[in-house]
DRENDO-1510 file (C-alpha; in Angstrom, 1 decimal, always signed):
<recs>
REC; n; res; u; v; w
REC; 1; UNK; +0.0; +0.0; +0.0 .
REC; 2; UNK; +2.6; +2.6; +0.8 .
REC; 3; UNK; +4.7; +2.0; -2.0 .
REC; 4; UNK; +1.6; +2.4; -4.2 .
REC; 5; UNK; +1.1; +5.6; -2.9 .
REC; 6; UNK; +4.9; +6.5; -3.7 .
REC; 7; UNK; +4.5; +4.8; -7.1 .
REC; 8; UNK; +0.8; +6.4; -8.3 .
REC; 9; UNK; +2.9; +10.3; -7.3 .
REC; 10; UNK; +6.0; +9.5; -8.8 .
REC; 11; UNK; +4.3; +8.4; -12.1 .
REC; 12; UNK; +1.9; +11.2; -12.1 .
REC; 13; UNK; -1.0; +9.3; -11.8 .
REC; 14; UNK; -2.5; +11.5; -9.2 .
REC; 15; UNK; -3.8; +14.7; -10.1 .
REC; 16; UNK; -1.9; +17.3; -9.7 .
REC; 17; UNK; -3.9; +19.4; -7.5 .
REC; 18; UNK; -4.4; +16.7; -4.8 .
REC; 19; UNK; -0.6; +16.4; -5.0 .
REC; 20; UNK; +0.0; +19.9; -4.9 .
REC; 21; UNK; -2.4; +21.4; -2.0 .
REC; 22; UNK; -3.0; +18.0; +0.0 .
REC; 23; UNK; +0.4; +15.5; +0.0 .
REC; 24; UNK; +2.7; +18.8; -0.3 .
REC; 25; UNK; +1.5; +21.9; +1.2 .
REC; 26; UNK; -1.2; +19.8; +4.0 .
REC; 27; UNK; +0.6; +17.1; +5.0 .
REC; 28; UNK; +3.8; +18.0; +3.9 .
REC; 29; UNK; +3.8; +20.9; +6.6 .
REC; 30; UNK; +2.0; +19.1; +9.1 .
REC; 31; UNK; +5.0; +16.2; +9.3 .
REC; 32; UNK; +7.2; +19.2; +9.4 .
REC; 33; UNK; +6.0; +20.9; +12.0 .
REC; 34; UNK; +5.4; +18.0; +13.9 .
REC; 35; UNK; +8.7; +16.6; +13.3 .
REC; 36; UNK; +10.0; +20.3; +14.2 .
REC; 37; UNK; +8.5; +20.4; +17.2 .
REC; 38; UNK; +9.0; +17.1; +18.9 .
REC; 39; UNK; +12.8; +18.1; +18.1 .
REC; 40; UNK; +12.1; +21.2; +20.3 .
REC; 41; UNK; +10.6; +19.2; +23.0 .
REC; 42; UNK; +13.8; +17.1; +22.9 .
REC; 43; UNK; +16.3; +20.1; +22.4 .
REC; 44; UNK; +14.4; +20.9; +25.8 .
REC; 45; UNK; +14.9; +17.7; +27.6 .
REC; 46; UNK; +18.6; +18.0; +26.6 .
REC; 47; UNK; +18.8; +15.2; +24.8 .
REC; 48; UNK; +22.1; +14.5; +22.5 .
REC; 49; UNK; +21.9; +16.9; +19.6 .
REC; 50; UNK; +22.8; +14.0; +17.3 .
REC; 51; UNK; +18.8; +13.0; +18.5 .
REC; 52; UNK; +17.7; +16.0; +18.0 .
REC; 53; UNK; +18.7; +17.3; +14.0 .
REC; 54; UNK; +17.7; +13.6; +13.7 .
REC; 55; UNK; +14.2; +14.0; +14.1 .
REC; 56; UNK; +14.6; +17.9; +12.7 .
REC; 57; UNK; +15.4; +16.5; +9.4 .
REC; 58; UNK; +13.7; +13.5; +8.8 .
REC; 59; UNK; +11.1; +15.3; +6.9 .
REC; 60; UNK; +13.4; +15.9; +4.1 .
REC; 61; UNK; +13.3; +12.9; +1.9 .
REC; 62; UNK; +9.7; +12.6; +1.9 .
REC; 63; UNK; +9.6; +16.6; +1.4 .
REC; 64; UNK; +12.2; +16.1; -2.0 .
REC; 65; UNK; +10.0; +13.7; -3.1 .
REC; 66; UNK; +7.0; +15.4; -2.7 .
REC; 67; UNK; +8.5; +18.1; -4.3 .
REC; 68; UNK; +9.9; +16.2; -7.5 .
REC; 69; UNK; +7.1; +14.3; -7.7 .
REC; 70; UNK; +4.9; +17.8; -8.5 .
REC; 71; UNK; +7.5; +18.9; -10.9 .
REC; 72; UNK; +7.6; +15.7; -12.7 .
REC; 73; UNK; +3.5; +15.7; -12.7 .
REC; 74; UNK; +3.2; +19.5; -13.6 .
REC; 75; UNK; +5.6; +19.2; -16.7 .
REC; 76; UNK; +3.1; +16.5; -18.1 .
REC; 77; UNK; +0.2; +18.9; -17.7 .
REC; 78; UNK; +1.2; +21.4; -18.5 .
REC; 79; UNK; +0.2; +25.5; -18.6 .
REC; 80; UNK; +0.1; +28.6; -16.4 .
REC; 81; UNK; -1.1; +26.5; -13.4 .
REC; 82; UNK; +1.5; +23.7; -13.4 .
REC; 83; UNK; +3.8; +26.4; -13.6 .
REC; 84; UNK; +2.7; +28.2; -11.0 .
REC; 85; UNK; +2.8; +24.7; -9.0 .
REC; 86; UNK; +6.2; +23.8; -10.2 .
REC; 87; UNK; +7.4; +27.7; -9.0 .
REC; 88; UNK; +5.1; +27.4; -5.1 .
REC; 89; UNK; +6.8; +23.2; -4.8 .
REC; 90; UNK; +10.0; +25.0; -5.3 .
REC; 91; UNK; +9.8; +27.9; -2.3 .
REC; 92; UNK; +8.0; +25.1; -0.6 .
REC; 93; UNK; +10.6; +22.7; -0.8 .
REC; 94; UNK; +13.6; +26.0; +0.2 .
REC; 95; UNK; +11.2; +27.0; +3.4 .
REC; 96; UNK; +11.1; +23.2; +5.1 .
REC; 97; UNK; +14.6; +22.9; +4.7 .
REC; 98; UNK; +15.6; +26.1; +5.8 .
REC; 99; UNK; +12.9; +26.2; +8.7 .
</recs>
């Protein structure tokens, strides 16, 4: 089941919107800030910081991929939109790594 739901994004079989606005920009941030903030609550607890960046940045393969997988939909379909989608995935993807 989950590497379906890798699979159907990576080859564009989802449309783009639902990629876009739910899997990058809904749930995308949610894991981030989640992740981000349990590694506050461990920062807090003084935990090694090996631990902590850990957890910060494990977010970050599922956010590339999210973030390729939009680009490689958008170029299939195209137009102003897709372009706009390609440009937002982009900033998206700069924010949750810098953040």
């Amino acid at each position: 089941m989950l590497a379906g739901f890798f699979r159907s994004r990576w080859q564009g079989k989802q449309p783009l919107d639902r990629l876009f606005w739910r899997d990058m920009v809904l749930v995308g941030t949610a894991i981030n800030i989640a992740s981000s903030g349990l590694a506050l609550t461990l920062l807090g607890l003084k935990l090694p910081l090996w631990l902590v960046l850990t957890v910060h940045l494990l977010p970050v393969p599922y956010n590339i991929f999210v973030a390729l997988a939009v680009w490689r939909t958008a170029e299939k379909t195209g137009g102003a939109k897709a372009s706009m989608m390609m440009l937002g995935s982009a900033l998206w993807l700069i924010a949750t790594v810098i953040a």
